[in-house]
N, C-alpha and C positions, 0 to 999 in steps of 0.2 A: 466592246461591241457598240454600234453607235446605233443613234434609233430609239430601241427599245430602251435604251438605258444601261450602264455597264453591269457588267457582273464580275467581281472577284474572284475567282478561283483560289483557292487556300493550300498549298502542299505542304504535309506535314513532315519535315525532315528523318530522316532515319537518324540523325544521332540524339531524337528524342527521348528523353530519358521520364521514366514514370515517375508520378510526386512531386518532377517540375513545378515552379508557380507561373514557369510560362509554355503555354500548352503545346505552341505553335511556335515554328520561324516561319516568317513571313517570305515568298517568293522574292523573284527579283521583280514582280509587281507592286511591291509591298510598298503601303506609302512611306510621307516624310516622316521622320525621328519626332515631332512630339505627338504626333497621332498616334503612335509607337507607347509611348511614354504613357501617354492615357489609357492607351487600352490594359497596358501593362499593371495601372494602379485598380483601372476598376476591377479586371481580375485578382488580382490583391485583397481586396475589400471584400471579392464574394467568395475566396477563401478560407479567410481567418476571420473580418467581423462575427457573420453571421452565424457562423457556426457556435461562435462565442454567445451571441443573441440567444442562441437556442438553448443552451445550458442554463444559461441562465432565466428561460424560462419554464424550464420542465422544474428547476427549484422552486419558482414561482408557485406553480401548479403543487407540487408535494406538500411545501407549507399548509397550501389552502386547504389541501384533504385536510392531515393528519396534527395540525394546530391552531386551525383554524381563522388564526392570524388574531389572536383579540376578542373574537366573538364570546357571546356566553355561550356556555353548554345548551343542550337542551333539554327541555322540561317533562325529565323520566318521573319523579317525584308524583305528577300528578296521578303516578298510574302503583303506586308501592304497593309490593305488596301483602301488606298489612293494613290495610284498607279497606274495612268491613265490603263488601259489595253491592249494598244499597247508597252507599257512597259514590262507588267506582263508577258505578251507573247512573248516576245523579246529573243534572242537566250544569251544575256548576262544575261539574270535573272535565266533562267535553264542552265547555265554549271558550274562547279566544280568554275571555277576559277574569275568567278562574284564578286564583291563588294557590296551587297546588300545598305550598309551603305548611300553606295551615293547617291543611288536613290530615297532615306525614303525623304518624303516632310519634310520640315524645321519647318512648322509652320502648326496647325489645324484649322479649325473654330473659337475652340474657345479660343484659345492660343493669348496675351498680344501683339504678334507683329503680328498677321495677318489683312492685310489690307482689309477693307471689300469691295467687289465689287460696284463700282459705274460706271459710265457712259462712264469713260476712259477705262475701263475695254470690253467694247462690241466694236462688230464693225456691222454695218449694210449690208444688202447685199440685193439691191431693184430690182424687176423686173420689165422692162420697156419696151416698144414699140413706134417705134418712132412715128407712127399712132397716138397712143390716150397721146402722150407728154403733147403736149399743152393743153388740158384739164387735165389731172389728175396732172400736176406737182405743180398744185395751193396746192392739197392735202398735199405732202412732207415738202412745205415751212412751213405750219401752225405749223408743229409737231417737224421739224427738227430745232436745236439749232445750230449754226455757228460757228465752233470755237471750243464747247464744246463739239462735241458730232465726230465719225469718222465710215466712208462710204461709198458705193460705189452706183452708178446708174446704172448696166446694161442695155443695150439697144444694138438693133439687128445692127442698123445705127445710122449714126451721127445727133446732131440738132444742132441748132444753140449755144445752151450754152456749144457746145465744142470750142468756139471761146474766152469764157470769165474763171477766175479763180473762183473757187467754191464760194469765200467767198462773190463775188458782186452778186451772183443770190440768193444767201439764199438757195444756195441745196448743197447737197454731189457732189464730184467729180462724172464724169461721166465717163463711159467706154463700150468699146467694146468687147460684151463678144466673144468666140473661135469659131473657124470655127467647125461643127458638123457635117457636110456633110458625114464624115464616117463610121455616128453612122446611124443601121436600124431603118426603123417607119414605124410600118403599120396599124397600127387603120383607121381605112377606116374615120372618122369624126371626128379626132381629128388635129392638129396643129405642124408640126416637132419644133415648136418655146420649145415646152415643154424640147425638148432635150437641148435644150440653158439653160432656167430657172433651170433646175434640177441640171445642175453645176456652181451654181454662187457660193453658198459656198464655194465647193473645188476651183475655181477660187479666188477666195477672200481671202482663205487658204495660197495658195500660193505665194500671196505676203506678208507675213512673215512680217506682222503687231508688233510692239514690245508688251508685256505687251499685250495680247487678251486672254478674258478667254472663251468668249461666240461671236457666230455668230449667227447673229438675221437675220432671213427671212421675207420679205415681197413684198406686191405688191406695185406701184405707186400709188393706191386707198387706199390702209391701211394708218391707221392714228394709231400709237404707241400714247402711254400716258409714255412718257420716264420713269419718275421716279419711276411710278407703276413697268413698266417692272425691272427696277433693284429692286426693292422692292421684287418681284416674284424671280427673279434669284438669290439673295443674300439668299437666302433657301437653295440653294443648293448648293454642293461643287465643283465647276466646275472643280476638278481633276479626278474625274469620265465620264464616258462617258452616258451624260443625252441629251434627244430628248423632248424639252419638247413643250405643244401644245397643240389644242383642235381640237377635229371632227367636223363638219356640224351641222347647228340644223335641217338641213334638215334628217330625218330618210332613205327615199330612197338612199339621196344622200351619206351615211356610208352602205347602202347596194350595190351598185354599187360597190365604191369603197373600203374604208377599215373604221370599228371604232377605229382601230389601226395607222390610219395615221393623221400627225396635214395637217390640211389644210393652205396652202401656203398664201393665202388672211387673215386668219385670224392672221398668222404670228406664227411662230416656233423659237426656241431658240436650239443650238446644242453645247455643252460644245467645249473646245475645243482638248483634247484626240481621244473627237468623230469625230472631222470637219479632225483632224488629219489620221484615220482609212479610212473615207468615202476618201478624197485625195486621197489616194493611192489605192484605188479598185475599184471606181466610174465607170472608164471608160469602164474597164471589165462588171462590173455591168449592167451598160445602155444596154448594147448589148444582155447583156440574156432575156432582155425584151422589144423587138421592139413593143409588141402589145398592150401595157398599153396605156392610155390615156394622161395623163399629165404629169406634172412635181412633182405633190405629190407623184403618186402613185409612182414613180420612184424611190424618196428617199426613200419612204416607204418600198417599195422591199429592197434595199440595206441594210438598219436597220435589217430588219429580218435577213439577209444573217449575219448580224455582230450580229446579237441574242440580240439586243438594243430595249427594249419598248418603246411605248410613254407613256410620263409623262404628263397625259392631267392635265390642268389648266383651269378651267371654265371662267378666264378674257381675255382668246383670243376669238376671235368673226368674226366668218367666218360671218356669216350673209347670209345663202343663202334662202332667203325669198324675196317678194316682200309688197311693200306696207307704215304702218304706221310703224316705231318702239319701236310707244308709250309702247306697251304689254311686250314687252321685257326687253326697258330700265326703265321700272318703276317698272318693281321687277326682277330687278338686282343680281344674286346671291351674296352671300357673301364671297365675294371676290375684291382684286382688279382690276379696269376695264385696262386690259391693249392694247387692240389694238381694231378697228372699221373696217368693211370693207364694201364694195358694196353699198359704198353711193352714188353712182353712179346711183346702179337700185332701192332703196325707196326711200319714200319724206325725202325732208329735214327734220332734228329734231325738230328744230322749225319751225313752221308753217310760210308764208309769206317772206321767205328769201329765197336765192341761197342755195345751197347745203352746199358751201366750207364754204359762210360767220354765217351758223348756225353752223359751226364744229370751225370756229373763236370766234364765241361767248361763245361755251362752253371753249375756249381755256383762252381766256383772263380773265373771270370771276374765275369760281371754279376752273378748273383745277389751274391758274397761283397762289389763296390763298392756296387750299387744293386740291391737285391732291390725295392723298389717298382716302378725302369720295367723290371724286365725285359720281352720280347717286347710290349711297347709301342709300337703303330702310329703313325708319322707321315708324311702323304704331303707329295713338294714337287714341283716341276718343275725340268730342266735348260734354260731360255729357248732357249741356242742351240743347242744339240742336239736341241730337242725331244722330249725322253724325260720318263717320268714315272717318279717312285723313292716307292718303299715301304719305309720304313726296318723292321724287326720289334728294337727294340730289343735287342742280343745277341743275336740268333738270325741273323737272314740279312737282307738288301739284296735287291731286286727293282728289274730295271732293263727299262720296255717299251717300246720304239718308240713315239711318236705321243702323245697326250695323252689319258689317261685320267680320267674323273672321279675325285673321292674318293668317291661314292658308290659305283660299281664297286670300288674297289678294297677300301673297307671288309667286301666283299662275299668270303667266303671262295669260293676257287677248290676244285671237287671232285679234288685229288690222292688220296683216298681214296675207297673202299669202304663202303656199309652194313652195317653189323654182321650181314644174313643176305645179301652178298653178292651185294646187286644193286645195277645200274649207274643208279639210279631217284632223281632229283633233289627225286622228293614225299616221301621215305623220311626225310627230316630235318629237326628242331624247329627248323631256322633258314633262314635262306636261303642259298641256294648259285649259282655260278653255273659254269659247263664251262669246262673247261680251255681256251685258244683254240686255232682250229682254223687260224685264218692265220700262217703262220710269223713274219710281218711281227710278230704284236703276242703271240708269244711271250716270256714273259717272261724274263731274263738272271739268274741265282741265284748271289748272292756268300753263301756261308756263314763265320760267324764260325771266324774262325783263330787270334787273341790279344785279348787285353784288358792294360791297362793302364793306371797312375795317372802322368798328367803334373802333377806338382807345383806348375811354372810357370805354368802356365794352367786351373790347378785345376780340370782337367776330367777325362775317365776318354776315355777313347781304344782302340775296339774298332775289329778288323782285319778287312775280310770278303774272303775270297778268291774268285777267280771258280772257281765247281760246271761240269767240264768233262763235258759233255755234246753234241750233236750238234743242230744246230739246220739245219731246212733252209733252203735260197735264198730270199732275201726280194728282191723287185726295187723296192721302196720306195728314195726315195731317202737317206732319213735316215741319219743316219751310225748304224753297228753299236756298240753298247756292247761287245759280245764281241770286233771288232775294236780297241778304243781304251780299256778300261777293264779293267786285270789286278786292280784291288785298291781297295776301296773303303774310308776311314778317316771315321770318327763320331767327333765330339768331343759329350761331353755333361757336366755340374755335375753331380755326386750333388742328388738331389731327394727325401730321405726323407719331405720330408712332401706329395708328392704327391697323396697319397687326402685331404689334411684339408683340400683345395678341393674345389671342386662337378667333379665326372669330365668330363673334357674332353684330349681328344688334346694330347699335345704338338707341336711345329712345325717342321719343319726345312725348312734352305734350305744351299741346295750354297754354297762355300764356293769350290772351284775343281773346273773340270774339264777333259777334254784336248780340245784342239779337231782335234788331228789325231794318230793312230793311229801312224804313222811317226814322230813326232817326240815327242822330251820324256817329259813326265810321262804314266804310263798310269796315274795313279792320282785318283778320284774322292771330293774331300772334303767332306763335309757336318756339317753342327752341327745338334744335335738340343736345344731350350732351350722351357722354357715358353713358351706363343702371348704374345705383344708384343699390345697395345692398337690394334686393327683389323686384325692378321694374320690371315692365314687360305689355305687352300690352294687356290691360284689359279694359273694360266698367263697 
C-alpha cells in the first residue's frame, strides 16, 4: 500500500509444524534471503539463549536464599536462651554494636565442665524476731551445718549472739535488717515487720556473696532438709529466673491470699538473675502495695510485675494446720521432703518428746543415713495375716486390719485441723480422707525408736515401736497387730540418687512376720528396695 506506508501481511503455512525454530514461511511477499537469515537468527537467540539466561538465574536466586553465598550467619547468640533476663533486656543486648559472644554462658547443664550446684552454691536468708529468738533458734541449730553451709539471720533488734562469732553458736551469722520506716502499711491487722521480711533477699543480694546461684527463704521455725533442697534446685538452671515454692495446704488460706505465691514458712528458692531484677525494683514495688498483708504476698506482687511464675514443689511444706501430722507425713508425696514448718503450733512428730528434740531425732537417724528416702511411702501386704502396712520411711509403720488399697492409703488421713479450725474436709488444696470410724480398720502406729547401719548387709535398719494408745473391740476375726506385733524392723540400701529416676514409690514386702501372738517372735520385718521389674502393690 503506498501512502500510508506498507504493511506486511504474514501467512502461516499449513505444513507448519509445532516446535519449529522457524515459526513462519514467509509469503511470496517475503523479502530477500539475508533479511531471512536474520530474522532466522534472532529468533534463535530468543529461543534457546534466554531460556538458558533464566536457569541460570533462578540458581542464582536459590543460592542467595539457602547459602547465602559467603555471608555470616546471623546473630541468634545475642538472644540464648540461657541468658538470665535482666540481661536479655539490657540495652547492650538490643543495640547494633553489642557483642552477643560474650554474654552466651560457657557451659550447659549438661556439658563435661559444668559444675553441679551444691550447697556452696546457695545462700540462706532467715527471718527472725528478737521476741520468739530464744525459742525458735533451737530450730536453725538442728538443720544448719557450720562451716558448710552460708547465711544470714535477720532480726528486727539485737540478741545476745551478736556478741559471739557464728561458728561458736552453731547458727549463721546474724544481722540487722534496714530501716522501713518510709515504706506505707496499711492493713488494719497485719504487722509493718512484713515490710522488713519481704526484703531480706534483696538485702542479702546485696552483699554480693561470690559464686551464689540460689537464695533460699525461710523462717526461724522452718527446718530445710539441706541436701534434699539441693537435690530439688539442681533441676534447674539457675540462669534463668525461677521462683520456686509451694502454696498453703490450707485451701482458704491460697484463697485469701494467692495459689500463685510460695509461702515464706514453708520456704522459697529464687535463682539468682531473679534475686538480681527483684534488687533493683523492690522498693518501688513495696510502695504500690501498702495494703497487702505480709511479707509473701509482697514478693508475690513483685514476681507478677516481673511476669516470673511460681514454680511450685510439693517438698516445701508450709504446714498451716493444727494438730497431729501423722495424716500428712505418712503419705508424703512423691517427692523430696525439703523443709517443715509451724512446729511450733502441732504436736510433736513423735509422741512423748519436745518439739525440737523429735525434729533431732528425725535428724540424727534417717535424715543423717538417707536424707533422699526420708518419710517416704511404700505400701505392701502381710498375705497371711491380712493386714495392709504403710511403711513412712523413718517416721512411723501403719499396721490396718483387712486390705486396703494403695490408693486409699496414699490418700492422707485428717489427724489434723485447718489452719482456721474447722473440722471441714473442703478446707484443703489436697485430698483427704476421715479418720476410720470402725475400730476394725483402725490403724496400729509403730513410731520410729533407733536407726541404724548394718554393715553386713549393707542396709540401714530402722526400729518402730508400737504408739500405746487405746483401741476399742473389733469382732472381726483377723488376728490383731497390737496383739502380735511389739516392734517392727525395715531394712533399707542408702539410695542417694533416688530423685535422678522418674519419681515413683519404693516397694516393700514383709520379710517375716508372727503368726501367733503367744508364741515367738513379736516382731514384724520388712525390706523397703527399689520396685523390682513388674512389682507393684498387690494382695
Amino acid at each position: 500500500m503506498k501512502g500510508g506506508g506498507d504493511k506486511e501481511v504474514h501467512q502461516m503455512s499449513p505444513n507448519f509444524k509445532k516446535g519449529s525454530l522457524v515459526w513462519g514461511i514467509w509469503s511470496h511477499n517475503s523479502r530477500p534471503s539475508s533479511y531471512s537469515r536474520s530474522l532466522l537468527f534472532s529468533r534463535l537467540m530468543f529461543s534457546v539463549v534466554i531460556p538458558v539466561c533464566i536457569v541460570f538465574y533462578i540458581m542464582y536466586s536459590l543460592n542467595l536464599v539457602f547459602f547465602s553465598w559467603g555471608l555470616p550467619p546471623c546473630p541468634t547468640s545475642g538472644l540464648d536462651d540461657d541468658m538470665p533476663i535482666s540481661r536479655l533486656l539490657s540495652s547492650d543486648n538490643i543495640s547494633a554494636n553489642s557483642t552477643p559472644e560474650k554474654s552466651r554462658p560457657t557451659s550447659s547443664l549438661k556439658s563435661p565442665d559444668y559444675t553441679p550446684t551444691g550447697l556452696q552454691h546457695i545462700v540462706f536468708g532467715i527471718a527472725a524476731s528478737a521476741s520468739l529468738w530464744e525459742k525458735r533458734r533451737e530450730y536453725i541449730k538442728i538443720w544448719w551445718r557450720p562451716g558448710k553451709m552460708r547465711g544470714y539471720v535477720w532480726l528486727d533488734k539485737p540478741v545476745k549472739e551478736f556478741r559471739y562469732r557464728s561458728t561458736s553458736t552453731g547458727l549463721p551469722a546474724l544481722k540487722i535488717s534496714g530501716d522501713t520506716s518510709k515504706f506505707p502499711y496499711t492493713h488494719k491487722k497485719g504487722s509493718r515487720s512484713a515490710i522488713r521480711i519481704s526484703r531480706i533477699v534483696s538485702e542479702t543480694f546485696r552483699l554480693d556473696l561470690p559464686d551464689v546461684r540460689w537464695f533460699v527463704m525461710g523462717d526461724e521455725d522452718t527446718v530445710f532438709i539441706p541436701d534434699n533442697l539441693v537435690r530439688v534446685l539442681s533441676k534447674f538452671d539457675h540462669r534463668q529466673p525461677y521462683y520456686i515454692g509451694s502454696h498453703s495446704e490450707s485451701h482458704l488460706q491460697n484463697i485469701y491470699f494467692s495459689y500463685g505465691m510460695a509461702y515464706g514458712g514453708g520456704g522459697f528458692a529464687i535463682s539468682r538473675p531473679l534475686a538480681a531484677a527483684i534488687a533493683k525494683m523492690q522498693d518501688g514495688c513495696i510502695k504500690r502495695y501498702p495494703a497487702l498483708y505480709g511479707s509473701d504476698d509482697r514478693i508475690q506482687a513483685c514476681m507478677a510485675e516481673l511476669g516470673v511464675p511460681l514454680t511450685r514443689h510439693p517438698g516445701f511444706h508450709q504446714y498451716d494446720v493444727y494438730g497431729d501430722l501423722l495424716g500428712l507425713l505418712a503419705a508424703h508425696p512423691v517427692a523430696p521432703l525439703v523443709s517443715l514448718h509451724h512446729l511450733d503450733v502441732v504436736q510433736p512428730i513423735f509422741p512423748s518428746m519436745t518439739r525440737a528434740a523429735a525434729v533431732k531425732k528425725l535428724f540424727a537417724g534417717p535424715v543423717r543415713f538417707d536424707s533422699a528416702g526420708v518419710i517416704q511411702q511404700s505400701i505392701c501386704y502381710d498375705t497371711t495375716n491380712r493386714w495392709t502396712v504403710s511403711v513412712s520411711w523413718g517416721f512411723a509403720v501403719q499396721i490396718v486390719r483387712g486390705v486396703m488399697s494403695p490408693r486409699e492409703m496414699e490418700t492422707p488421713t485428717r489427724t489434723f485441723l485447718n489452719w482456721y479450725r474447722r473440722a471441714d474436709y473442703t478446707a484443703y488444696a489436697f485430698n483427704t480422707r476421715p479418720v476410720a470410724r470402725n475400730p476394725c480398720q483402725k490403724p496400729h502406729v509403730y513410731y520410729l525408736s533407733a536407726t541404724r547401719l548394718n554393715i553386713t548387709k549393707r542396709a540401714i535398719v530402722t526400729e518402730y515401736k508400737k504408739h500405746k494408745e487405746k483401741h476399742q473391740s473389733c469382732r472381726w476375726k483377723d488376728n490383731n497387730p497390737a496383739d502380735m506385733v511389739d516392734q517392727v524392723l525395715v531394712l533399707k540400701k542408702p539410695d542417694p540418687g533416688l530423685w535422678d529416676r522418674a519419681p515413683r514409690k519404693n516397694c516393700c514386702k514383709v520379710l517375716s512376720a508372727p503368726r501367733d501372738g503367744k508364741k515367738g517372735n513379736r516382731v514384724l520385718t520388712i525390706e523397703v528396695s527399689v520396685c523390682r521389674e513388674g512389682e507393684m502393690s498387690q494382695i
